[in-house]
N, C-alpha and C positions, 0 to 999 in steps of 0.2 A: 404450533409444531413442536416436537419435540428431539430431542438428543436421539438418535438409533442406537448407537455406542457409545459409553464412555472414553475408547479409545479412538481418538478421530485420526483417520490418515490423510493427513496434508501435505498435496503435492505442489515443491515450489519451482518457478519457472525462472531461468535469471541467464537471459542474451543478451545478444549484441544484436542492435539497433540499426537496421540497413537505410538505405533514404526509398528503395521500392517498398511501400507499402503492403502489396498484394503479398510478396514474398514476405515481409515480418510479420502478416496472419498466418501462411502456410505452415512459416515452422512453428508457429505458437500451436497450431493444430496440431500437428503433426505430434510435439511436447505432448499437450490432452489427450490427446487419443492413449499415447506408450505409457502417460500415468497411470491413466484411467485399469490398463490392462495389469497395471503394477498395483491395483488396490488402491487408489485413492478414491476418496470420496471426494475433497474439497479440491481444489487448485485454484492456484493464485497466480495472476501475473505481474508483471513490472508496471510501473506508472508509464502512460502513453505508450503501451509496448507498443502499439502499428507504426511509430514513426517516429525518426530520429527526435532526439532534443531540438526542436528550433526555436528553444528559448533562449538559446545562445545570442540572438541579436532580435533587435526589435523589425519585422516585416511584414507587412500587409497581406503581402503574399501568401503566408504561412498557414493565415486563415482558409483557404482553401482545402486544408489536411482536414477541417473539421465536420460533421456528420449529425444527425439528429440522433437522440439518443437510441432510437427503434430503427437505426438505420442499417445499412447493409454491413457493416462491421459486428453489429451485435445480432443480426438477421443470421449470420453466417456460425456465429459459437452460440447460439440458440439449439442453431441446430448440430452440431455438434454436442455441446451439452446430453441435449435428446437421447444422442444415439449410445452416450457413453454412458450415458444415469447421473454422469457428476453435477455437482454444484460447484460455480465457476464464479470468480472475484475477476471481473475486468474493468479496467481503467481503460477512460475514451477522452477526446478532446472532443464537447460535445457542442454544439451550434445551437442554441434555446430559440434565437431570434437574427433577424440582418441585423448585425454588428455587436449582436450579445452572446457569448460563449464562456463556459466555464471547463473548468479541469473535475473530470466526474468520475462515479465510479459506481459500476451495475453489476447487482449479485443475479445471476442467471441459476435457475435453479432445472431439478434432471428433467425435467419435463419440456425443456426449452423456455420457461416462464421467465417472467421478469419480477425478481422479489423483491428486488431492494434500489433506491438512486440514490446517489450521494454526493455531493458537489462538495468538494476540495471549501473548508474552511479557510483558511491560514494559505495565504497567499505571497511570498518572497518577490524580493525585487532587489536585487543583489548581481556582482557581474558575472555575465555568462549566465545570469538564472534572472530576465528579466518577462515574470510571470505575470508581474501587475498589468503588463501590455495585452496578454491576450485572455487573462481570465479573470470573470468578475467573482467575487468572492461568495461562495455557496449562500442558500439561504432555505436550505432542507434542515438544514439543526443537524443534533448531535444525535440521531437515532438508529435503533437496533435493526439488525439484518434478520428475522424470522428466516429460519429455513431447517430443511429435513437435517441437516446435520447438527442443529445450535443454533444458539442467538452469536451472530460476528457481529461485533464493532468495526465496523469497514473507514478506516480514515486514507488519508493521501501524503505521502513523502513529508511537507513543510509542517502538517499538523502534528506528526510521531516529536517535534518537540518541544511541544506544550503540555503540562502535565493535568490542566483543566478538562481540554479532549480525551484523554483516555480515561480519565475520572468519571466525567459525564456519560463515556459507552458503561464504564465497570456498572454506576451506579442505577444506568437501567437495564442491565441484567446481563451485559455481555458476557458467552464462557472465552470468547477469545478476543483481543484486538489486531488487527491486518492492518496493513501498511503498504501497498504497492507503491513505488519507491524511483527515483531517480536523481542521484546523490553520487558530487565525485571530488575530483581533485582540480584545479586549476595547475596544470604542467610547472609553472612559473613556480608555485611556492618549496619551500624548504623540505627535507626528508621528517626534519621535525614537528614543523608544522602539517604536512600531511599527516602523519601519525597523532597529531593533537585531535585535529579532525574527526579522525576515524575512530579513534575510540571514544571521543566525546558522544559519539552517533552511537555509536553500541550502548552504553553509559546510561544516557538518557532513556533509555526504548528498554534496555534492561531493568531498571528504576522503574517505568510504567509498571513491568510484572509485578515486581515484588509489592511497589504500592499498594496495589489494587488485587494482588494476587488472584491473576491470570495470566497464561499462556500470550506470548506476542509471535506473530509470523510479520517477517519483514522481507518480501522481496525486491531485490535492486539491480538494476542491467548494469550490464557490466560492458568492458570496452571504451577504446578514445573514438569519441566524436568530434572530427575536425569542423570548425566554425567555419564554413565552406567563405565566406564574405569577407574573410581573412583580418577581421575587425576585434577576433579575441583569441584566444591560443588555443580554443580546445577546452573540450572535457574529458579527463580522465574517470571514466566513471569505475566507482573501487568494488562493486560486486557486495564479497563479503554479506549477500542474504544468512536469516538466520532465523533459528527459532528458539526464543526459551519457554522455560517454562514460569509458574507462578512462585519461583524464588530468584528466580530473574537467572536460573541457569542455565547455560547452552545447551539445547540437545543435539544442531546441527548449525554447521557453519559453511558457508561456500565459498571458494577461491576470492579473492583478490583479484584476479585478468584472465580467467575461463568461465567461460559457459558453465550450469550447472542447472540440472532438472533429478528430484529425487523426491520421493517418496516419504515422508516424516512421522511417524505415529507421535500423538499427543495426548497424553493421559489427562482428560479434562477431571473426573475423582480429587484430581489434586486439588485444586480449587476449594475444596472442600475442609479438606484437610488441614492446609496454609491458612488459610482462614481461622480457621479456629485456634491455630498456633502464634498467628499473628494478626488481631483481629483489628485491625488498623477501620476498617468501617464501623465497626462499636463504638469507639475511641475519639472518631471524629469531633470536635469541639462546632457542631452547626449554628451554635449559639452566636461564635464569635468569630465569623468570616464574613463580615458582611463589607469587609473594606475588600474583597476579592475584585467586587465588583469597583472598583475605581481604575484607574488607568495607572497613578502613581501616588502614594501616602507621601504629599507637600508638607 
């Protein structure tokens, strides 16, 4: 498949996360449909958008949110997809087997096809983000998204901060890397330390570009989600989706504590350009990285 345009128009999507599941697909539709009519080719959603965070506590119950990956959640923006012509980045909590589930992510291509799976690598287990509980850690690899728009490096929230994943998309041919996302604040901490946070998140995912000089789309729900079981304070989750380009520049930035759905053009050309300005894949030293592969230089 090949590139249609140079200039790709990406539409990102960045809610608030209800606990009725039926309704957090409607609006996500509803979002696709008014992209779609606004020119977008691509759209991207938030990590797990159908359903609140309930990573928030560890619950057996919870398993119950999850779905086969060809299940009626992807049944449903399949065919959407179809009617819109877009190419769609959805994140699912997806059921592989009784008691195996992973954090996924399925590029839906205009025809309602299924192009691409991707099981969330890099797995957290941290409070209020206890993910080792319901997802086993991918075992699809680091591979490219083929599709009418480009080749996307499709990764999941925890992955965007490792710089070997988005190396491994760059290096087998990604024009972009994506990020559907669900990433916030714990209520309790400092004003300072939030802001440590938050731009360390931007920091890293902007570094991705320039590295690798490509384009990053990063979308993140936004809103506080109360830990209903009253056992952690909540997540404030910070929004602030975004996209740069392949100098790790902003082209578009979204609120802090609103909703935001909007239309993004991305000059993928540049890629080209950067590159050859800053030809950091020439340069690579392949010779002498072979201690990567260790866990810690003892």
């Amino acid at each position: 498949m090949t590139i249609l345009n140079a200039k790709l128009r990406v539409g990102i999507v960045q809610h608030k996360a209800g606990l009725n599941k039926l309704n957090n697909l409607e609006r996500a539709t509803t979002a696709i449909l008014s992209l779609a009519e606004q020119g977008a080719q691509l759209i991207v959603l938030q990590e797990l958008f159908a359903t609140p965070y309930f990573c928030q506590v560890e619950d057996t119950a919870h398993f119950d949110l999850a779905e086969s990956i060809d299940g009626p959640t992807f049944g449903h923006l399949a065919s959407v997809a179809k009617i819109t012509g877009v190419t769609v980045v959805v994140s699912l909590f997806e059921k592989r087997a009784a008691g195996l589930y992973h954090n996924a992510a399925v590029v839906i291509g205009p025809q309602g096809e299924q192009l691409h799976h991707y099981r969330k690598m890099h797995i957290p287990d941290d409070p209020g983000f206890y993910e080792k509980f319901y997802f086993t850690p991918g075992d699809l690899g680091f591979e490219i998204a083929l599709t009418p728009v480009g080749k996307l490096g499709v990764l999941v929230c925890w992955d965007q901060w490792f710089p070997e994943a988005a190396r491994l998309m760059a290096l087998r041919g990604a024009d972009v890397l994506i990020y559907p996302t669900a990433i916030g604040w714990c209520p309790g901490d400092s004003q300072d330390e939030k802001s440590r946070q938050r731009d360390a998140w931007l920091t890293i995912q902007r570094g991705h570009a320039i590295a690798n000089g490509v384009p990053v789309v990063v979308v993140n729900r936004v809103g506080f989600e109360p830990d209903l079981t009253g056992q952690t304070e909540g997540i404030q989750f910070w929004g602030s989706s975004f996209v740069a380009g392949p100098q790790g520049e902003i082209i578009v930035m979204a609120p802090e504590n609103d909703e935001f759905e909007q239309v993004v053009e991305v000059d993928l050309q540049r890629s080209e350009f950067v590159r050859r300005i800053w030809p950091f894949l020439r340069d690579r030293r392949i010779d002498a990285y072979d201690e990567i592969l260790r866990r810690f230089r003892d």
